[in-house]
C-alpha positions in Angstrom: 0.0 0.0 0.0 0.9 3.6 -0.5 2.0 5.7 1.8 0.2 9.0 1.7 2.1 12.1 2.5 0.2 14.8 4.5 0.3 18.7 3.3 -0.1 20.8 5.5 -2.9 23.5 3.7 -3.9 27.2 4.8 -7.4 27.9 5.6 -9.9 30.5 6.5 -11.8 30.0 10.0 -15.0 32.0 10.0 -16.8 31.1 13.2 -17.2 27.1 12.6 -16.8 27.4 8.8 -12.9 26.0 7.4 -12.9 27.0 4.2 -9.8 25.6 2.1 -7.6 28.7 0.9 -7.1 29.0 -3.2 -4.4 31.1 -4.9 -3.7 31.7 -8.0 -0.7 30.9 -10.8 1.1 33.9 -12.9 -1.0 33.1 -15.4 -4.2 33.5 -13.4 -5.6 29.9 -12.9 -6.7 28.8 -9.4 -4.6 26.2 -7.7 -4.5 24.9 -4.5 -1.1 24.9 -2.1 0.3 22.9 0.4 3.4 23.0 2.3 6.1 19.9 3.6 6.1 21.2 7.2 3.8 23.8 9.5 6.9 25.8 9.8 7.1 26.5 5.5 3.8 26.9 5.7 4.2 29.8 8.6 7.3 31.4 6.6 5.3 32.7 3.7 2.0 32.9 5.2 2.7 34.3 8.8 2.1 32.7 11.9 -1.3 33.0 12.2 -2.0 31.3 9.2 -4.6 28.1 9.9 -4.4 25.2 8.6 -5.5 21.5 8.1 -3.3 18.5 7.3 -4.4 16.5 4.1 -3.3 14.0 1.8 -2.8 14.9 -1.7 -6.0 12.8 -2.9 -8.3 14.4 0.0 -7.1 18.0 -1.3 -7.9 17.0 -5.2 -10.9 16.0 -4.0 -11.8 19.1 -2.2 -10.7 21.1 -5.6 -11.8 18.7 -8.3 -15.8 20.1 -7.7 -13.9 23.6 -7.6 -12.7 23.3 -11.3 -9.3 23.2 -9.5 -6.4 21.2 -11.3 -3.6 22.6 -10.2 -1.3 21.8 -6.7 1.5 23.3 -5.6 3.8 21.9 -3.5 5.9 24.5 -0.9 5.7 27.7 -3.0 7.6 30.5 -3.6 6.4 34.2 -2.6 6.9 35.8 -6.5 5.5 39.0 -6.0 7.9 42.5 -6.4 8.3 43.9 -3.0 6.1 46.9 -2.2 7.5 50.1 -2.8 6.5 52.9 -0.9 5.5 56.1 -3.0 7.2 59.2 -3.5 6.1 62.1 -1.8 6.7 64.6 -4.3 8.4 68.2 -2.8 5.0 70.6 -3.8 2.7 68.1 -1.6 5.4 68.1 1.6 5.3 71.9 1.2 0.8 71.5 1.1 1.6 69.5 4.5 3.8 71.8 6.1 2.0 75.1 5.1 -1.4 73.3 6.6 -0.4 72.4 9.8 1.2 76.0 10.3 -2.0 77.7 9.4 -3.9 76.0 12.2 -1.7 76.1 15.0 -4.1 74.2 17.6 -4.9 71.7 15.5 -3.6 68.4 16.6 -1.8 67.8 13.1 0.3 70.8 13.5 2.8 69.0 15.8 4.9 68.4 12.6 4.6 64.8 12.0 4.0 63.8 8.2 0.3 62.8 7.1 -0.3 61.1 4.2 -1.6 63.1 1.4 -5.5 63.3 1.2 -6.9 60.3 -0.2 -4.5 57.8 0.1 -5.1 55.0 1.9 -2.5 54.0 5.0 -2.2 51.3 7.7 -1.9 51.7 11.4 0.9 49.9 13.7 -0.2 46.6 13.7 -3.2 47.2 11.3 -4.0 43.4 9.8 -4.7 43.2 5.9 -7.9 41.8 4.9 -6.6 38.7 2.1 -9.3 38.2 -0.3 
C-alpha cells in the first residue's frame, strides 16, 4: 500500500466554517497549495495562518468540484516587494503650510500625514486577504 504524504494547507476560520484557501498561478488559474512542514507553511503565510493536514487525494478531492487542477507543493512568494510612493516636494510643502496655518490643530505638531486620499495602515493594522 501507498503511503500517503500529508500537506499541510492554509485555511480560513469563520466562526465554525474552514474554508480551504485557493491562490492563484502567474497566469491566473486557481490552484490549491500545500506546504512539507507547519513551519514552510508559517514562513510565507505568517504565523497565524490556519491550517488543516491533508493528503494529496483528499485536497484533489476538495478542488476537483472547484474546477481546480492545479497543486502546488511549498511555494515561492513571487510577488515584487512593495514600494512605498514618492512624496513629491509641492505636496510636503501643502503638509507643512497646513499644519502651520492652524496652530491648535492636533496635526500641526509636525509629523507627516499622508496626502488626502491615500489609503494607510496603522501599527499593527491586519490586511484583509481576499
Amino acid at each position: 500500500m501507498a503511503r500517503v504524504v500529508v500537506w499541510h494547507v492554509p485555511v480560513t476560520v469563520i466562526g465554525r466554517t474552514t474554508s480551504l484557501r485557493l491562490f492563484r498561478l502567474r497566469d491566473g488559474r486557481r490552484c490549491a497549495v500545500g506546504f512539507s512542514s507547519a513551519g514552510a507553511l508559517a514562513e510565507l503565510l505568517g504565523p497565524e495562518q490556519a491550517a488543516v493536514e491533508l493528503g494529496e487525494p483528499a485536497l484533489r478531492a476538495l478542488t476537483a468540484p472547484l474546477g481546480v487542477e492545479e497543486l502546488v507543493l511549498d511555494p515561492r512568494l513571487v510577488a515584487a516587494p512593495v514600494l512605498a510612493p514618492a512624496v513629491a516636494p509641492a505636496a510636503a510643502d501643502t503638509v507643512a503650510a497646513a499644519a502651520a496655518a492652524a496652530p491648535g490643530d492636533p496635526s500641526a505638531d509636525g509629523a507627516a500625514r499622508p496626502a488626502a486620499g491615500r489609503p494607510t495602515t496603522r501599527p499593527g493594522a491586519r490586511l484583509q486577504r481576499r
